[in-house]
TORRO-903870 format. One record per residue (C-alpha): residue number from 1; residue in one letter; chain; x, y, z. Coordinates in steps of 0.5 Angstrom, whole numbers, plus 500, padded with zeros to 3 digits. Example, Ala and Ser with C-alpha at 12.3 -4.5 7.8 and 13.67 -1.06 7.14 Angstrom:
{i 1	aa A	ch A	c1 525	c2 491	c3 516}
{i 2	aa S	ch A	c1 527	c2 498	c3 514}
END
This chain:
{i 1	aa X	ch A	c1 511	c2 455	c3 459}
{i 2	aa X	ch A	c1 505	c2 450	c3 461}
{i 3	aa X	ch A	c1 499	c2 453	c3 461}
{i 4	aa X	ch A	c1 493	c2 449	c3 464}
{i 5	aa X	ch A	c1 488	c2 448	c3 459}
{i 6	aa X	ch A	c1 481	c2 447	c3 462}
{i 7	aa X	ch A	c1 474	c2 448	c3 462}
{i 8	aa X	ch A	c1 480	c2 526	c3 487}
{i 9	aa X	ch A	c1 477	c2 530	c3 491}
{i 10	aa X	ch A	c1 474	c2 527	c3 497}
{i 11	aa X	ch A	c1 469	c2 529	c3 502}
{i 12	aa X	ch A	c1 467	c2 526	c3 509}
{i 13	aa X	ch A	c1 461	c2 527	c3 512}
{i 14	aa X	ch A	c1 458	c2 524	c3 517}
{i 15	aa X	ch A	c1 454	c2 518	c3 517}
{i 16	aa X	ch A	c1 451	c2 513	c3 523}
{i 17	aa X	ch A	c1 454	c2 506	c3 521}
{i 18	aa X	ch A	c1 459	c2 503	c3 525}
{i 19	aa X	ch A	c1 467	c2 505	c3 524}
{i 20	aa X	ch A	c1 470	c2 498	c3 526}
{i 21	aa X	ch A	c1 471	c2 495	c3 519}
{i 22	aa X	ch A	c1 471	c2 497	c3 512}
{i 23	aa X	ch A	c1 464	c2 497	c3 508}
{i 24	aa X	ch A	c1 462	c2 491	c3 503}
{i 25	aa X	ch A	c1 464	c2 493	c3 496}
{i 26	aa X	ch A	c1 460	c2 492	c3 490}
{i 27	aa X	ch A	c1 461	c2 493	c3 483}
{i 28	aa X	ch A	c1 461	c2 500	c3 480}
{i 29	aa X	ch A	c1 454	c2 502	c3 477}
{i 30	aa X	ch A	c1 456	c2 505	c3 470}
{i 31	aa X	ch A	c1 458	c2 502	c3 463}
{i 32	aa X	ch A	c1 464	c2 502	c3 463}
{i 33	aa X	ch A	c1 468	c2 495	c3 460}
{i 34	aa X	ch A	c1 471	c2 492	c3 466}
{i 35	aa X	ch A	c1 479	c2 493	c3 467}
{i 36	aa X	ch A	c1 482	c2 486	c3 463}
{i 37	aa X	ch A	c1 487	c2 485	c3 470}
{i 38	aa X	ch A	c1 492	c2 480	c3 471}
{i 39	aa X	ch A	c1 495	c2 477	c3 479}
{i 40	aa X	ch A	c1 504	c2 476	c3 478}
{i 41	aa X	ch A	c1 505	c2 472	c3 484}
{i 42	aa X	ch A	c1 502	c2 469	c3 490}
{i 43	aa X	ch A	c1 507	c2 470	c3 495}
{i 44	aa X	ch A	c1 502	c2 476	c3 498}
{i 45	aa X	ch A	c1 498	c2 475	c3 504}
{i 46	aa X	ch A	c1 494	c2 481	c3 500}
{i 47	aa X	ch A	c1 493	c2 478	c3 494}
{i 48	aa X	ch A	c1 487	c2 474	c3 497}
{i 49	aa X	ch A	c1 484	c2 481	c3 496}
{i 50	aa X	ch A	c1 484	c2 482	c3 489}
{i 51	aa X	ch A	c1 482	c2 474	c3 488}
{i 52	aa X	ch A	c1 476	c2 475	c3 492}
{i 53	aa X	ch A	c1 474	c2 483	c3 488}
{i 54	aa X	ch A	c1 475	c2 478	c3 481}
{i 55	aa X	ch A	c1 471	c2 473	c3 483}
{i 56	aa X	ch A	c1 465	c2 478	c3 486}
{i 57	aa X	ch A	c1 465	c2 484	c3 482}
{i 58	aa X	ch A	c1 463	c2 484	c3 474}
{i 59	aa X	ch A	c1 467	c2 490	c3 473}
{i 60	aa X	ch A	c1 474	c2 487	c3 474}
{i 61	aa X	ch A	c1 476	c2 481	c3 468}
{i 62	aa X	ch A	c1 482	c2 477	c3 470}
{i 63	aa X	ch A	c1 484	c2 474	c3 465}
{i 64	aa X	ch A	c1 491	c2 471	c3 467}
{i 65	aa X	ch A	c1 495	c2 469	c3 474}
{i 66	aa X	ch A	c1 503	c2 468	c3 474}
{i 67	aa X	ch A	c1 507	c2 464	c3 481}
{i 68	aa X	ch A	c1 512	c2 459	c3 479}
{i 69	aa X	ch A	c1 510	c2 455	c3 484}
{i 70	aa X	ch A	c1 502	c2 451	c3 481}
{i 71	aa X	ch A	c1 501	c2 449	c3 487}
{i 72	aa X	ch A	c1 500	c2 456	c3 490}
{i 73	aa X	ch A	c1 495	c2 456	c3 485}
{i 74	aa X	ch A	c1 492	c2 450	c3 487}
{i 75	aa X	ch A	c1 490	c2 453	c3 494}
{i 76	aa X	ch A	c1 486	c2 459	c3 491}
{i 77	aa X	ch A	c1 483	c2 455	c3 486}
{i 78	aa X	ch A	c1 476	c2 453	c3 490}
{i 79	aa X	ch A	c1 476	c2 458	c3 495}
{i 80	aa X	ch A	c1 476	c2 464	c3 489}
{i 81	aa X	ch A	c1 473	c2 459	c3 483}
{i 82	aa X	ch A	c1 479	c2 460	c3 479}
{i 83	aa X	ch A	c1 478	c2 456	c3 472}
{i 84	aa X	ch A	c1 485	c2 452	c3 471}
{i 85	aa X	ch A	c1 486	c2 456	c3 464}
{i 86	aa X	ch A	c1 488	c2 462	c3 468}
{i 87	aa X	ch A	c1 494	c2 459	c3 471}
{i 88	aa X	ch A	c1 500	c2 460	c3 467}
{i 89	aa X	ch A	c1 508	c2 459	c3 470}
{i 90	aa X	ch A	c1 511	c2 464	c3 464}
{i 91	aa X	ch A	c1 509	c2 471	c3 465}
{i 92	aa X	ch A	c1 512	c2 474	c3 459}
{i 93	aa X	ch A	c1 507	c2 469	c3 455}
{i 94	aa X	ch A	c1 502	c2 471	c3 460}
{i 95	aa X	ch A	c1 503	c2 477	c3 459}
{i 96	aa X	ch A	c1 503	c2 476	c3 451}
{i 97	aa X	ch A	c1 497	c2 472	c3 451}
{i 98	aa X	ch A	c1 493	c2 475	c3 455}
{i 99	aa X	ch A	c1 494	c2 483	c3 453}
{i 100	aa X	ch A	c1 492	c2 485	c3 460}
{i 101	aa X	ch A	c1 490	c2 492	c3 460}
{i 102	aa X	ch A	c1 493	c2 492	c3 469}
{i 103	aa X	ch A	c1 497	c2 487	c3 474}
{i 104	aa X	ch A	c1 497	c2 487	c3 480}
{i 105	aa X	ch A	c1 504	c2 485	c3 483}
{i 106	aa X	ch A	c1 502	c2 481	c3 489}
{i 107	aa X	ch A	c1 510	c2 478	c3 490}
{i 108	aa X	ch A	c1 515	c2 479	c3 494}
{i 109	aa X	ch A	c1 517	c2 487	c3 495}
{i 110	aa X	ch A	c1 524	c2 485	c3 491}
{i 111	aa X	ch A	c1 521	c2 482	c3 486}
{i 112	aa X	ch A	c1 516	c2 488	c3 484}
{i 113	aa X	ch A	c1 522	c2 491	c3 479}
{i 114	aa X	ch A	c1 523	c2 484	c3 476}
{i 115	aa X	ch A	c1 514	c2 485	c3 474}
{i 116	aa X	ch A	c1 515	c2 492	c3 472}
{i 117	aa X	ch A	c1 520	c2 490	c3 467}
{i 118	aa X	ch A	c1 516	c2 484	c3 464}
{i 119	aa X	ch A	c1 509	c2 489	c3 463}
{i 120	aa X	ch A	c1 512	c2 496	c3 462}
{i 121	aa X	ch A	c1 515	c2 494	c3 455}
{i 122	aa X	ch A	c1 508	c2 491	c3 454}
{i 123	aa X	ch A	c1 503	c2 497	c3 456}
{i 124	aa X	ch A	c1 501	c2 494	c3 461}
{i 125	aa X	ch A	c1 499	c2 499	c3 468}
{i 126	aa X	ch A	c1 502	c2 496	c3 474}
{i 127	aa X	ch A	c1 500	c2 496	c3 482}
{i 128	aa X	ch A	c1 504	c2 494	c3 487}
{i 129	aa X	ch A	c1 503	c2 493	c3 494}
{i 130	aa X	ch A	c1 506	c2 497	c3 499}
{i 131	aa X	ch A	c1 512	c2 499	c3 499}
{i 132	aa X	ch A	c1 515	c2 500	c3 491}
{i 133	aa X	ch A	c1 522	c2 497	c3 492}
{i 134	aa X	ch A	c1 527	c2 494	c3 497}
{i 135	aa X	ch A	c1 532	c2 500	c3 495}
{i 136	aa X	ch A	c1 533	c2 507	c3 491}
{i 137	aa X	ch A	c1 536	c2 503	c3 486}
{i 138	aa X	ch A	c1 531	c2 498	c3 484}
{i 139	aa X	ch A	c1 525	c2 504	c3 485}
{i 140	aa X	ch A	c1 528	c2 509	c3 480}
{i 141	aa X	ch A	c1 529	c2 503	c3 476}
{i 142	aa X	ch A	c1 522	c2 501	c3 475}
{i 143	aa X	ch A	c1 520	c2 509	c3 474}
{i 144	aa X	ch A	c1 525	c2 510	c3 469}
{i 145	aa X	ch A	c1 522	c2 505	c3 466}
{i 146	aa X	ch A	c1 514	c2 507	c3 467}
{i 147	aa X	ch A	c1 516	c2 514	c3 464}
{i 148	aa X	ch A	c1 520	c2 511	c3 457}
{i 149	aa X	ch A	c1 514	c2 506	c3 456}
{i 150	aa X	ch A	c1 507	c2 511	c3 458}
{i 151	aa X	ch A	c1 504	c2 506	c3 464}
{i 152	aa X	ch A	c1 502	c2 508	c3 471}
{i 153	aa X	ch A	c1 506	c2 505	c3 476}
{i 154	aa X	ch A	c1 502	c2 506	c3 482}
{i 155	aa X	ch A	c1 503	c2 503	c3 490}
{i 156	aa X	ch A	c1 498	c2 501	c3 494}
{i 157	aa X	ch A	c1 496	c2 502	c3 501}
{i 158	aa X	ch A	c1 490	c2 500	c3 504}
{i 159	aa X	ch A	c1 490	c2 506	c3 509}
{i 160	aa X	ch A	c1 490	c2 510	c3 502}
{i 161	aa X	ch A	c1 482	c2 508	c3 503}
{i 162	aa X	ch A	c1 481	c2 510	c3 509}
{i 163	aa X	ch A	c1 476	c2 517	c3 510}
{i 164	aa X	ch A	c1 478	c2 519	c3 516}
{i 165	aa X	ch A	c1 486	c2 519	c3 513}
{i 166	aa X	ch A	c1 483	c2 524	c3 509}
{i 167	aa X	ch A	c1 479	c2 529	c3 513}
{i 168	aa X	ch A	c1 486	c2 530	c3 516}
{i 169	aa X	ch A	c1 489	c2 531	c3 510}
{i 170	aa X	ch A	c1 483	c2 535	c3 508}
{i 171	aa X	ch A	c1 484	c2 539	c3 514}
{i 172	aa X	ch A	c1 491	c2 541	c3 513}
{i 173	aa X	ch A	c1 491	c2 542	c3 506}
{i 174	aa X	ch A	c1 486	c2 547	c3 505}
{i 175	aa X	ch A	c1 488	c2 551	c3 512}
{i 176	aa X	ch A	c1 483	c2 549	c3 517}
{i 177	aa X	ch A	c1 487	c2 548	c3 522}
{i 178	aa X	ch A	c1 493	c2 552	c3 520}
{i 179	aa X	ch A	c1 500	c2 549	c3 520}
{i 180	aa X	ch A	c1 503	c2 541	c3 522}
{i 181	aa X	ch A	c1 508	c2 541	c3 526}
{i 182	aa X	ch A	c1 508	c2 534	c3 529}
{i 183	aa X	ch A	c1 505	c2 528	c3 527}
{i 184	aa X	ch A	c1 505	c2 520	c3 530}
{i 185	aa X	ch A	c1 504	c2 513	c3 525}
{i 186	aa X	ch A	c1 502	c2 507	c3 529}
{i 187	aa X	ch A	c1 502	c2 502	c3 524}
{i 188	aa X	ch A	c1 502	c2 495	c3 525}
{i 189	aa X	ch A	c1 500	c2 488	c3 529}
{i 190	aa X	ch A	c1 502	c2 483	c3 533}
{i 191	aa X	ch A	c1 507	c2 480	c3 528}
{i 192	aa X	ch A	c1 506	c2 476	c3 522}
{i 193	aa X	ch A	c1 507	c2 469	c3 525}
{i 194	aa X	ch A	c1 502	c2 471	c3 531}
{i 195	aa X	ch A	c1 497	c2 473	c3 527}
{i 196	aa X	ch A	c1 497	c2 467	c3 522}
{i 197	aa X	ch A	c1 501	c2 469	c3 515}
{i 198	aa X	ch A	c1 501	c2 464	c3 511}
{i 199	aa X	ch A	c1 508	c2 459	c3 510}
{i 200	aa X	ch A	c1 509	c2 463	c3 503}
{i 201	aa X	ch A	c1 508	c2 470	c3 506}
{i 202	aa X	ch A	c1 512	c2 469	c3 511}
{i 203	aa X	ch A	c1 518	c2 466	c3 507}
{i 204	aa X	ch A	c1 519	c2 473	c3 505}
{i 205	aa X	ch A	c1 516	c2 477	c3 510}
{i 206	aa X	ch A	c1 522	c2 475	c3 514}
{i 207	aa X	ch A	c1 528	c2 475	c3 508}
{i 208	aa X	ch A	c1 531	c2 481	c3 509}
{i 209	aa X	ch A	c1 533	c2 482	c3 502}
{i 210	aa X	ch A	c1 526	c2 480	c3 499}
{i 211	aa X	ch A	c1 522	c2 484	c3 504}
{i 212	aa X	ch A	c1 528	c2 490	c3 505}
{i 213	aa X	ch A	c1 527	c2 490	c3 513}
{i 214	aa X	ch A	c1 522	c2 487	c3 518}
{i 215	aa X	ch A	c1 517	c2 491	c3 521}
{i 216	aa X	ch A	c1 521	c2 497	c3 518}
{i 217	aa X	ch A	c1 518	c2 496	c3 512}
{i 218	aa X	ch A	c1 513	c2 493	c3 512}
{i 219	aa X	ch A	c1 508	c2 498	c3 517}
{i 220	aa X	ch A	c1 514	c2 505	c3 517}
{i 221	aa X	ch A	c1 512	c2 506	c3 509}
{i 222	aa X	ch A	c1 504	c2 507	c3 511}
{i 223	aa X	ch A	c1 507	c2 514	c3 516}
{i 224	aa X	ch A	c1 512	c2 515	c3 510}
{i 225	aa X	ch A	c1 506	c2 515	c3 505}
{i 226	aa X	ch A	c1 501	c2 519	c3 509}
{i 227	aa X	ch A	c1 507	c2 524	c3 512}
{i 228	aa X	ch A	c1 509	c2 526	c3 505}
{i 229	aa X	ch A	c1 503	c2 527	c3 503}
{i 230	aa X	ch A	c1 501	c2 532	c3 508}
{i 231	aa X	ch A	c1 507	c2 536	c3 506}
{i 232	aa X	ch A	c1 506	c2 536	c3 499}
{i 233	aa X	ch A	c1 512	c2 532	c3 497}
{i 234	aa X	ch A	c1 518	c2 535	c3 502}
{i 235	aa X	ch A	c1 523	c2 532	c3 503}
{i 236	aa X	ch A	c1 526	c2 531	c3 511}
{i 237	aa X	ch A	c1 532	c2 534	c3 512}
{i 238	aa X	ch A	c1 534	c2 527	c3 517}
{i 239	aa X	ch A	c1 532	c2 520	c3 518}
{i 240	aa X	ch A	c1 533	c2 517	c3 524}
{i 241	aa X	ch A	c1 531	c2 511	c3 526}
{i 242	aa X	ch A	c1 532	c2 505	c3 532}
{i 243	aa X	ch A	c1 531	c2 497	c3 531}
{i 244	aa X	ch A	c1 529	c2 492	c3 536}
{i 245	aa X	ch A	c1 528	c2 484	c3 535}
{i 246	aa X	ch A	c1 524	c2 484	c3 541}
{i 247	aa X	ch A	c1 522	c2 477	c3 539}
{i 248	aa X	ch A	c1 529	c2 474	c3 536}
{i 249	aa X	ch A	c1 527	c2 466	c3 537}
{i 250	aa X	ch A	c1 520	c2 469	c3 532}
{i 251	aa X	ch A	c1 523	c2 473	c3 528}
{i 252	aa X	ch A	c1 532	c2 472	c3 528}
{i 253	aa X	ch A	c1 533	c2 475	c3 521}
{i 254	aa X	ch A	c1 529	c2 483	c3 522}
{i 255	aa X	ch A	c1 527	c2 487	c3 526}
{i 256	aa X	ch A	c1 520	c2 487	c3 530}
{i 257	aa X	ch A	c1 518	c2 493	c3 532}
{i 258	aa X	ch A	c1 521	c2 501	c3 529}
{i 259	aa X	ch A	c1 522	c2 508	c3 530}
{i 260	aa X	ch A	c1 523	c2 513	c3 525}
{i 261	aa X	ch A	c1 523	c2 521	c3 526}
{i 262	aa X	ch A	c1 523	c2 525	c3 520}
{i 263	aa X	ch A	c1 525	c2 532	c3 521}
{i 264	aa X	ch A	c1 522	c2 538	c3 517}
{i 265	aa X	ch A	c1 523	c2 545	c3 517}
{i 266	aa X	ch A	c1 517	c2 547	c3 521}
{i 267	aa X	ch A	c1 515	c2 539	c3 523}
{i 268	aa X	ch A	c1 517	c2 533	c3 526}
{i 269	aa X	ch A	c1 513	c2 526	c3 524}
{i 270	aa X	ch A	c1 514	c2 520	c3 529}
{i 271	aa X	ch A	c1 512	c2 513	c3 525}
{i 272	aa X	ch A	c1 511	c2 507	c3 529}
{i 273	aa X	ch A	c1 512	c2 501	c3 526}
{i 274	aa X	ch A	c1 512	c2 493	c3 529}
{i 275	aa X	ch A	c1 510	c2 486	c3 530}
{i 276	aa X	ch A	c1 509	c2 487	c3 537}
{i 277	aa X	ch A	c1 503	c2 491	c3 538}
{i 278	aa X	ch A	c1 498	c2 487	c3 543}
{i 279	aa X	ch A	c1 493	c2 489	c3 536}
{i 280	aa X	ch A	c1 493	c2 491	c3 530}
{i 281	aa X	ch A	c1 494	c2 498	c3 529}
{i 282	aa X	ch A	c1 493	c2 504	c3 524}
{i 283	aa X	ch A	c1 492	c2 511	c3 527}
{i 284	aa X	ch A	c1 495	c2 517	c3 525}
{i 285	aa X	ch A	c1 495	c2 523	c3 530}
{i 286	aa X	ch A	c1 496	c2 531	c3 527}
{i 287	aa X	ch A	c1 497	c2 536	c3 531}
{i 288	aa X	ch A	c1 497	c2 543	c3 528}
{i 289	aa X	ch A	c1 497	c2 550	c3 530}
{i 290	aa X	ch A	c1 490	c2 551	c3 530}
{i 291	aa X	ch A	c1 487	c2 543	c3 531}
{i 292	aa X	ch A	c1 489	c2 536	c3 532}
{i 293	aa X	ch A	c1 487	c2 530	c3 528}
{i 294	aa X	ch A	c1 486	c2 524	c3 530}
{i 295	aa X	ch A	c1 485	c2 518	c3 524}
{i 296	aa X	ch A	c1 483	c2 512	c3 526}
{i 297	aa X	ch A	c1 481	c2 505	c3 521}
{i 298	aa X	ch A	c1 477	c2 506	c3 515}
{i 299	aa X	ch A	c1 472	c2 512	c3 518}
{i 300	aa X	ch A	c1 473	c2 513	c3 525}
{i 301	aa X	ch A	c1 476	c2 521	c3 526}
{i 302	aa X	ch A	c1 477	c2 525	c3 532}
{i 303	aa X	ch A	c1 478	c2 532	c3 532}
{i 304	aa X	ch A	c1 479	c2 538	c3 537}
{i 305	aa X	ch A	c1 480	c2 545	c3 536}
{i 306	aa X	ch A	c1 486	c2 547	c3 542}
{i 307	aa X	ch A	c1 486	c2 546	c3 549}
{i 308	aa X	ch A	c1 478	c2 543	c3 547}
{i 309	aa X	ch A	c1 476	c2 536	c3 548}
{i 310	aa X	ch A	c1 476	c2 531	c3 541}
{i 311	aa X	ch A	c1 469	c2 530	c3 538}
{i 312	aa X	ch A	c1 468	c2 523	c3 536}
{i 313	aa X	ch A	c1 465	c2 521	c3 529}
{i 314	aa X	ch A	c1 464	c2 516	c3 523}
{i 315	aa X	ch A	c1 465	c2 519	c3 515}
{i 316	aa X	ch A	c1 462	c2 516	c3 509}
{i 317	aa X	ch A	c1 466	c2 511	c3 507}
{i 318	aa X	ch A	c1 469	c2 515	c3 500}
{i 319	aa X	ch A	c1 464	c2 515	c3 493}
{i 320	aa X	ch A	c1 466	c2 511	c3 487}
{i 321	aa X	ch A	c1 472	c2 511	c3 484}
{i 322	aa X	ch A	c1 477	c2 512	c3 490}
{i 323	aa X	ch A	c1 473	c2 507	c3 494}
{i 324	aa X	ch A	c1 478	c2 503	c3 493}
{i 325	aa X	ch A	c1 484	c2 500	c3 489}
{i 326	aa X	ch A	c1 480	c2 496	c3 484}
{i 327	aa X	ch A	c1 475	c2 501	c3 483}
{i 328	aa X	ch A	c1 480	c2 507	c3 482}
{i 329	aa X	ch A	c1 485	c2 503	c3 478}
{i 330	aa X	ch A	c1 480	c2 501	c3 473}
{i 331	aa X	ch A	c1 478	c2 508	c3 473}
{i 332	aa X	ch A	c1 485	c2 511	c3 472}
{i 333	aa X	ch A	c1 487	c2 506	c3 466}
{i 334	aa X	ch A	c1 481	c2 509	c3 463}
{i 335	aa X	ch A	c1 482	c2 516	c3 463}
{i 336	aa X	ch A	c1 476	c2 518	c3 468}
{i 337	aa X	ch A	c1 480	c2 520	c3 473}
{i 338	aa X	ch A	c1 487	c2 523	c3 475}
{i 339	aa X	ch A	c1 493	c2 519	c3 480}
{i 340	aa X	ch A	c1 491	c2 520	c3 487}
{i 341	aa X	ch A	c1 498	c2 523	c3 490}
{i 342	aa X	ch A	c1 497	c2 517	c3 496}
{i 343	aa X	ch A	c1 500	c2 511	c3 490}
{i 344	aa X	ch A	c1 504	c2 516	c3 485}
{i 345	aa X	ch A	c1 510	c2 514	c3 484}
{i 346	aa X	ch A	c1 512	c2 521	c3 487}
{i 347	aa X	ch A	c1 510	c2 520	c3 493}
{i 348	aa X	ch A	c1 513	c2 513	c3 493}
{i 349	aa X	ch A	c1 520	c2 514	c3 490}
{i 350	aa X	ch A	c1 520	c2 518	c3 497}
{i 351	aa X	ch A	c1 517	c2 513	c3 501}
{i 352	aa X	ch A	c1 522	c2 508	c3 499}
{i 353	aa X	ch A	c1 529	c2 513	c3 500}
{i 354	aa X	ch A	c1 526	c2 515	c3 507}
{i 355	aa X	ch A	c1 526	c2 507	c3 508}
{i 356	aa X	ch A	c1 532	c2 506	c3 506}
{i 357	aa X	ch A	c1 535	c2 511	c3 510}
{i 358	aa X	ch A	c1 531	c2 509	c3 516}
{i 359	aa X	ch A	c1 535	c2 502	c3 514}
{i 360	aa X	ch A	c1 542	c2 506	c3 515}
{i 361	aa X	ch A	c1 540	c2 510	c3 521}
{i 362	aa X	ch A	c1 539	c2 504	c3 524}
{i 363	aa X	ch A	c1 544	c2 500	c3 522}
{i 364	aa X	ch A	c1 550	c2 505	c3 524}
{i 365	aa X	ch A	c1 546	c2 510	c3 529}
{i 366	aa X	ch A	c1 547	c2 516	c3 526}
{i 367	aa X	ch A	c1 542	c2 521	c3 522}
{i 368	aa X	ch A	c1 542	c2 520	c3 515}
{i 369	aa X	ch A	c1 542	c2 527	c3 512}
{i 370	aa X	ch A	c1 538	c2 527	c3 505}
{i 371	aa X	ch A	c1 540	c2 531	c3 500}
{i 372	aa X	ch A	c1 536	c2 536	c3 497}
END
């Protein structure tokens, strides 16, 4: 090992700031310890997200950083004022010496299991980002171990944090405007190399053993997540999904661009996933019996009543802790909130066996029956 020495519920309302990007985020006001974290791997273009709150927020301590590869840690080292003795090319003893209450797993999607496996014998919370795992195989892996050891397993999604995700969820489960019967999820953006995904990002993102798909997985996880939620939990019946490489001398190993259906009893969901929208994209469109919602990035929200025009406006971003992932993550591990159904590992298990048969569906052109 070489180490470097050196020196729950949420309410939206309205409000008049603009929708168009997330509000700054600043440390949570109380007196609370801050959350002892630490970041396994690199290769994330997110991990930039959590360097970043560890450098400005008091209420986050990293206390240790793991990639194989030092020079990884050389890049981020100025821009996020990393001190050398963070580093570490052992994670075991990382984790060891660190005594960590949480990580942040910022690897590939294959290698979340290998994190689990290291941090759940040893206590340690741990938060992946989107989606669990690569295949059903590794997810029901890394929760049987979370279950034998007592720590959260928890899969982060930036939509999770958007108010206007919320208010439609609100908006279903509590009636207002009656039953779903259809949803669409467009998720996604121009594609990792068009908008400048760093060379180690790319690596994988563009592995289909290492990221599972292409824009697949990458962006059909977000209307899985969202669409398991608003159902509570239920199963679909069958996935079927088409690929397309519409861009094969940029992306020859996965797909680019994907659509899955899922179909209930009483709703369908269609998810669209791609690197080939003309722009980034995370919307959700709700359509139930009594009213339609439209979500739109972070606070945007559109809704109607039927055969009524949409009326337009701006929420609150949601209060501390659930604002974010940090604020919620610290909170969770210290006892002063539950988990959010958005990153239980309920949810995800799902999302990921969805996912896989999306993969199958795809593969052979067949609906893929889950079974119950």
């Amino acid at each position: 090992m070489t180490k470097r020495l050196a020196s729950t519920a949420l309410t939206a309302a309205l409000v008049g700031a603009s929708a168009s990007a997330p509000p700054a985020v600043a440390s949570e006001p109380d007196s609370h310890p801050p959350l002892r974290i630490v970041v396994i791997g690199l290769t994330h273009g997110h991990v930039e997200g959590v360097l970043h709150h560890a450098r400005d927020r008091t209420d986050i301590d990293l206390v240790g950083v793991w990639d194989p590869n030092p020079t990884l840690f050389d890049k981020f080292k100025g821009k996020y004022a990393l001190d050398d003795g963070l580093y570490y090319d052992d994670l075991g003893a990382m984790l060891d010496e660190t005594k960590p209450q949480a990580a942040s797993v910022m690897t590939s999607t294959l290698g979340h299991r290998a994190a689990v496996e290291a941090c759940a014998p040893r206590g340690v919370h741990v938060m992946v980002e989107k989606p669990l795992a690569t295949t059903g195989a590794d997810a029901r892996a890394m929760a049987a171990l979370a279950e034998q050891h007592g720590v959260h397993l928890l899969t982060n999604y930036e939509t999770s944090w958007y108010a206007s995700n919320r208010r439609a969820g609100e908006a279903l489960a509590s009636g207002e405007i009656g039953t779903l019967r259809r949803a669409v999820f467009r998720h996604g953006h121009k594609g990792p190399v068009e908008i400048g995904c760093a060379p180690e990002f790319l690596e994988w993102l563009t592995d289909p053993e290492e990221n599972g798909a292409g824009a697949l997985f990458d962006f059909g996880c977000y209307g899985a997540n969202l669409m398991t939620w608003f159902m509570e939990g239920q199963r679909p019946e069958s996935v079927t999904a088409t690929t397309r490489r519409l861009k094969p001398g940029v992306y020859p190993r996965v797909d680019d661009d994907a659509t899955i259906v899922l179909a209930y009893p009483s709703a369908v969901a269609v998810l669209q996933a791609s690197w080939a929208w003309t722009h980034s994209v995370k919307e959700t469109d709700v359509y139930a019996e009594g009213g339609s919602v439209h979500a739109g990035p972070w606070r945007a929200v559109a809704e109607r009543d039927p055969d009524a025009q949409p009326v337009s406006r701006e929420l609150l971003h949601p209060a501390a802790p659930m604002d974010n992932e940090w604020s919620y993550l610290r909170a969770l591990v210290q006892g002063r909130c539950g988990v959010d159904p958005l990153s239980s590992l309920e949810n995800n298990l799902l999302v990921v066996e969805i996912l896989a048969a999306a993969r199958e569906s795809a593969r052979t052109g067949e609906a893929v029956r889950l079974a119950d």
